[in-house]
KEMIZA-670799 format. One record per residue (C-alpha): residue number from 1; x, y, z; residue in three letters. Coordinates in nm, 4 decimals. Example, Ala and Ser with C-alpha at 12.3 -4.5 7.8 and 13.67 -1.06 7.14 Angstrom:
<rs>
+-----+----------+----------+----------+--------+
: num :       c1 :       c2 :       c3 : residu :
+-----+----------+----------+----------+--------+
:   1 :   1.2300 :  -0.4500 :   0.7800 :    ALA :
:   2 :   1.3670 :  -0.1060 :   0.7140 :    SER :
+-----+----------+----------+----------+--------+
</rs>
This chain:
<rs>
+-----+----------+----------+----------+--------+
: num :       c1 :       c2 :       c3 : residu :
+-----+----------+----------+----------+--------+
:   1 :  14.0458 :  11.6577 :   8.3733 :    UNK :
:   2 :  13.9632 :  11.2882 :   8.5052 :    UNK :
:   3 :  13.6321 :  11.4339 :   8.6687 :    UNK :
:   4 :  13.5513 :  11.5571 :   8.3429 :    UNK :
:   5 :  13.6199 :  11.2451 :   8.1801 :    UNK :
:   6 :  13.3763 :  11.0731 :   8.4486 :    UNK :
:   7 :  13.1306 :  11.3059 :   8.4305 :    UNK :
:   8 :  13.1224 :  11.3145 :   8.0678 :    UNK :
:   9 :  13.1018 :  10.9275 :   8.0025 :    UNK :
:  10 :  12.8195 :  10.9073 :   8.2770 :    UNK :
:  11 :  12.6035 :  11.1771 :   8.1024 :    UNK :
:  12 :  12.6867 :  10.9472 :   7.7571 :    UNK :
:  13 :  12.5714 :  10.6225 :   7.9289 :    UNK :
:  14 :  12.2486 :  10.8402 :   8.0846 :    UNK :
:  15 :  12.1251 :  10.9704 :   7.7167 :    UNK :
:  16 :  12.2208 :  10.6074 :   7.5764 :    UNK :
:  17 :  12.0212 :  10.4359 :   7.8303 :    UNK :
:  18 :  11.7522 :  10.7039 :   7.8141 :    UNK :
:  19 :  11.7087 :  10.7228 :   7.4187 :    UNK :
:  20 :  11.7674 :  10.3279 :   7.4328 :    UNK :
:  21 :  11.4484 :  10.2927 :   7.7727 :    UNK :
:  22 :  11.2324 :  10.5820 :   7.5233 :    UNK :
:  23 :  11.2890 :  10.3119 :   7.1956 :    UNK :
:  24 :  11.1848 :  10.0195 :   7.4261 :    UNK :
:  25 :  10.8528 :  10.1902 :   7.5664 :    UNK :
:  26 :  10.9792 :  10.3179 :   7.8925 :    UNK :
:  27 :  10.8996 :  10.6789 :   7.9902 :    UNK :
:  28 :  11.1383 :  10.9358 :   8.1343 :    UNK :
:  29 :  10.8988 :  10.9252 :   8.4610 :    UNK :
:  30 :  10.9755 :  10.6137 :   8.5051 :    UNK :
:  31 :  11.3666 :  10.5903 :   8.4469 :    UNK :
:  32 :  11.3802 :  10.9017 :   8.6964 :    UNK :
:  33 :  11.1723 :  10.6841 :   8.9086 :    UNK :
:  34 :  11.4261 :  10.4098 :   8.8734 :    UNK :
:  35 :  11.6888 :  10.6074 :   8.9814 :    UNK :
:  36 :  11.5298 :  10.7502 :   9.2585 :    UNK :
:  37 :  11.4182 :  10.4306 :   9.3685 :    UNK :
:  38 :  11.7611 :  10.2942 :   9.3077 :    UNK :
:  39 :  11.9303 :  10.5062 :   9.5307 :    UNK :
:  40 :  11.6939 :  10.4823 :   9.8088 :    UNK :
:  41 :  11.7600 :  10.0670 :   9.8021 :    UNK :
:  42 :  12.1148 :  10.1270 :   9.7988 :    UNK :
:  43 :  12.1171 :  10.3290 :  10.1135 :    UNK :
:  44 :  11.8471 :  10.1555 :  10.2998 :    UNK :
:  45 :  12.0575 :   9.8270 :  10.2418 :    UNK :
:  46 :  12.3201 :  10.0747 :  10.3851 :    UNK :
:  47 :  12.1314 :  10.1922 :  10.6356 :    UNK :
:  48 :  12.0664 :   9.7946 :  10.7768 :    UNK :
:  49 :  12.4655 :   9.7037 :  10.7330 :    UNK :
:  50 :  12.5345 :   9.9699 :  10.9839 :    UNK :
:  51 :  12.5586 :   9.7295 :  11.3354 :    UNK :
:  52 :  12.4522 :  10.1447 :  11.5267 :    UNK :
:  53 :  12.0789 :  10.1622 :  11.5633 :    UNK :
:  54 :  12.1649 :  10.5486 :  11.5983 :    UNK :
:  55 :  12.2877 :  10.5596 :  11.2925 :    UNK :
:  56 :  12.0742 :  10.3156 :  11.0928 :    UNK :
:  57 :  11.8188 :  10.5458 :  11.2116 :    UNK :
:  58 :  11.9844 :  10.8649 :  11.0295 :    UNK :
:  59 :  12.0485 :  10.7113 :  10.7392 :    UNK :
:  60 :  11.6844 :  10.5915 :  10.7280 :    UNK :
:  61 :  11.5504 :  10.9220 :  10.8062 :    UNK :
:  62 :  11.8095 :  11.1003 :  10.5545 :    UNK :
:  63 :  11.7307 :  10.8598 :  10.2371 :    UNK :
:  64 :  11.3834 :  10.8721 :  10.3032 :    UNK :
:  65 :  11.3720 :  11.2614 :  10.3144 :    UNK :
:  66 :  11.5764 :  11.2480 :   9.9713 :    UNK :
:  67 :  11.3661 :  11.0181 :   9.8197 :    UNK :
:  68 :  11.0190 :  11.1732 :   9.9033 :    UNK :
:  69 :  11.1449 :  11.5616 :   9.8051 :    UNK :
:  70 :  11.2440 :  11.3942 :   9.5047 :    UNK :
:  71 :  10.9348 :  11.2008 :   9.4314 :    UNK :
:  72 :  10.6937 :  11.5581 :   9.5717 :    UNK :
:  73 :  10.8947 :  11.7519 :   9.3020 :    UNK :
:  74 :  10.7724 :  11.5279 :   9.0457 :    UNK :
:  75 :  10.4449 :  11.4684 :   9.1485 :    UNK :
:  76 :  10.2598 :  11.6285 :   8.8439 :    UNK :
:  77 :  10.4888 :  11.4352 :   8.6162 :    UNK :
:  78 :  10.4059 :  11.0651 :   8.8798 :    UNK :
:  79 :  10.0251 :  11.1737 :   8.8298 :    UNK :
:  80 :  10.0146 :  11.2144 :   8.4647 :    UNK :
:  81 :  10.2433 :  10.8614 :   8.4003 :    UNK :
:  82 :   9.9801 :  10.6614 :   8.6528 :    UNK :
:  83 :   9.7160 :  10.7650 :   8.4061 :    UNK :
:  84 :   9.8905 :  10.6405 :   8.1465 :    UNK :
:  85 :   9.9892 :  10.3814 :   8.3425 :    UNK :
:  86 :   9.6062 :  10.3006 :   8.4213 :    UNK :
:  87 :   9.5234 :  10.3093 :   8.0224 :    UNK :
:  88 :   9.7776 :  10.0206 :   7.9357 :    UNK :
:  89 :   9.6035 :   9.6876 :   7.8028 :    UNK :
:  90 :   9.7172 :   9.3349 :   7.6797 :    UNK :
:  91 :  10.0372 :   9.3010 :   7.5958 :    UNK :
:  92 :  10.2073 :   9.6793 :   7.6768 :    UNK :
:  93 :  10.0362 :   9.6512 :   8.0189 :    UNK :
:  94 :  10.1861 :   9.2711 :   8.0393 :    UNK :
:  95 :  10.5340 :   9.4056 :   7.9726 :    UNK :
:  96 :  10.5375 :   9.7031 :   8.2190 :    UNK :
:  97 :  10.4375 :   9.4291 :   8.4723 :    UNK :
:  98 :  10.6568 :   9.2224 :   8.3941 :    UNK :
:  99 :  10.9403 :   9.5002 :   8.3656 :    UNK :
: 100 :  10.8151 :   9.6892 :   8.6744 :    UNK :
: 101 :  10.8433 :   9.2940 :   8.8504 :    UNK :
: 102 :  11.1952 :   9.3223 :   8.7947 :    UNK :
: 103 :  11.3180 :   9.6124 :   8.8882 :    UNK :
: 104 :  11.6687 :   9.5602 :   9.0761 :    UNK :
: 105 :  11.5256 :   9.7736 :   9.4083 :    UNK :
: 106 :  11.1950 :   9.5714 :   9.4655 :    UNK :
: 107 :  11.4402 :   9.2690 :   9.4871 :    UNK :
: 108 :  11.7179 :   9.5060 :   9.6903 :    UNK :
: 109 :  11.3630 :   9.6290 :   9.9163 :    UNK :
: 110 :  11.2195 :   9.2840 :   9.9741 :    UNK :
: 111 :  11.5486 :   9.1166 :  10.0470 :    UNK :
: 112 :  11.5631 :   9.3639 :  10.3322 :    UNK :
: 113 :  11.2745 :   9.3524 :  10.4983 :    UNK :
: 114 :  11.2354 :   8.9509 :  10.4789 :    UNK :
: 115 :  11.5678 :   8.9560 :  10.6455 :    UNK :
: 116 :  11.5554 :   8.7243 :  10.9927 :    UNK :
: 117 :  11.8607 :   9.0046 :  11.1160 :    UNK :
: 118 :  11.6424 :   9.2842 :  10.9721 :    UNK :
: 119 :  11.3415 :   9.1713 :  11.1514 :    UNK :
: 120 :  11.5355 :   9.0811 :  11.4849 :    UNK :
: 121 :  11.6710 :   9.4291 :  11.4398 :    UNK :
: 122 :  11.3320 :   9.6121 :  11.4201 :    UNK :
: 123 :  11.1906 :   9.3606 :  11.7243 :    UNK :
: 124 :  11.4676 :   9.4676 :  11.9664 :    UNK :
: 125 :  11.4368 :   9.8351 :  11.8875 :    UNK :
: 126 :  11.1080 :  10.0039 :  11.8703 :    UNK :
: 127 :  11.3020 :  10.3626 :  11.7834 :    UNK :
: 128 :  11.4692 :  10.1715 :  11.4680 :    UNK :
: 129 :  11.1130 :  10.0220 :  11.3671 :    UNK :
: 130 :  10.9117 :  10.3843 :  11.4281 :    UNK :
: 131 :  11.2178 :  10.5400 :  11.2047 :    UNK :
: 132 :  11.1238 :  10.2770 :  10.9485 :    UNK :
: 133 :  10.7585 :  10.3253 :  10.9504 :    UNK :
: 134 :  10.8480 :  10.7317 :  10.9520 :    UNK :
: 135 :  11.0338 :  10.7388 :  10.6469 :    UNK :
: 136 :  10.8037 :  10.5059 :  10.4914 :    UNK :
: 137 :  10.5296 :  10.8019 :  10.5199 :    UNK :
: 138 :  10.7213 :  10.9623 :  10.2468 :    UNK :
: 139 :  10.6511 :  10.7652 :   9.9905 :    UNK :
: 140 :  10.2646 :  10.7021 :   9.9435 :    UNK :
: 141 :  10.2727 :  10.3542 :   9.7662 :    UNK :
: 142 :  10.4059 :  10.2788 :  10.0792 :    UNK :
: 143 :  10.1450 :  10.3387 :  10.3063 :    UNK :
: 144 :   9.8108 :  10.1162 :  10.4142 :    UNK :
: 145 :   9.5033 :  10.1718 :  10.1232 :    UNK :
: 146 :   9.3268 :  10.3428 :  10.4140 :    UNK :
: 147 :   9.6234 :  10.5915 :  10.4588 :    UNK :
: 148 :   9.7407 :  10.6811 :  10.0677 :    UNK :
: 149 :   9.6992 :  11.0160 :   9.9023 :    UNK :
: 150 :   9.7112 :  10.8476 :   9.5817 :    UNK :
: 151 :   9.3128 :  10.8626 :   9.4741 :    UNK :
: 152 :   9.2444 :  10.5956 :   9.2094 :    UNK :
: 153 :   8.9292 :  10.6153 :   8.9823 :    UNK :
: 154 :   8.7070 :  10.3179 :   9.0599 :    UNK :
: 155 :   8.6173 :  10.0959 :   8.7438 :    UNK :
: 156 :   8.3025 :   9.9294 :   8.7084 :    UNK :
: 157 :   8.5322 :   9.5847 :   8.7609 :    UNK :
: 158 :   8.5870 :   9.7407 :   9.1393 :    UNK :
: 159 :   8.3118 :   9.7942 :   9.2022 :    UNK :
: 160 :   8.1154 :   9.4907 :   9.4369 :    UNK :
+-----+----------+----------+----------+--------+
</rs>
């Protein structure tokens, strides 16, 4: 009955957030986004607080899988919000900058990898570091400009 309980309360907070996230211009790509994104920082911070290099590895490998099968799955969906995305001017574009700035996993992320133990960490090990720059593959905002799969249209501002 308790799980229930819990599981109905969560799905209540979900639709409040969503309907509240739809009222205050955020799209349902990007809230799943968010939670994917979410989870992955969560575990990655995991991953580092494990003092096994073994199993830091694992855990890299595992929420990296999760998180790029999740993000492949909606990559239709990803393709069609970066359009929109791309369309945005003055001040909507300013907010989603500004709210996209903010997000609780960039800081979660960056906090990570700016981390003197972190870095140590990925010095002494090459495995730990290759398992790092492996799961990283999975996500293509990830990768080098040179590397990504995600094409961008050129505008005439690009252009030199």
């Amino acid at each position: 009955m308790m799980k229930w309980i819990t599981s109905g309360a969560l799905s209540l907070v979900f639709s409040l957030l969503f309907f509240t996230a739809q009222a205050g211009g955020i799209s349902p790509t990007e809230l799943k986004m968010d939670k994917i994104m979410n989870t992955y920082a969560i575990k990655m911070k995991a991953a580092f607080l494990e003092k096994n290099d073994q199993k830091t590895m694992d855990m890299i490998k595992s929420a990296s899988q999760e998180a790029g099968t999740q993000i492949n799955q909606m990559k239709s969906e990803i393709e069609q919000w970066a359009k929109a995305l791309k369309g945005m001017k003055g001040p909507e574009k300013e907010a989603f900058e500004k709210r996209y700035a903010e997000k609780p996993y960039f800081k979660t992320i960056f906090t990570l990898m700016l981390d003197p133990a972190v870095s140590q960490r990925l010095q002494a090990n090459p495995a730990l570091a290759k398992a790092l720059e492996d799961g990283n593959a999975a996500f293509p905002n990830f990768k080098s400009r040179e590397e990504s799969n995600i094409e961008e249209e050129s505008s005439e501002g690009d252009q030199e």
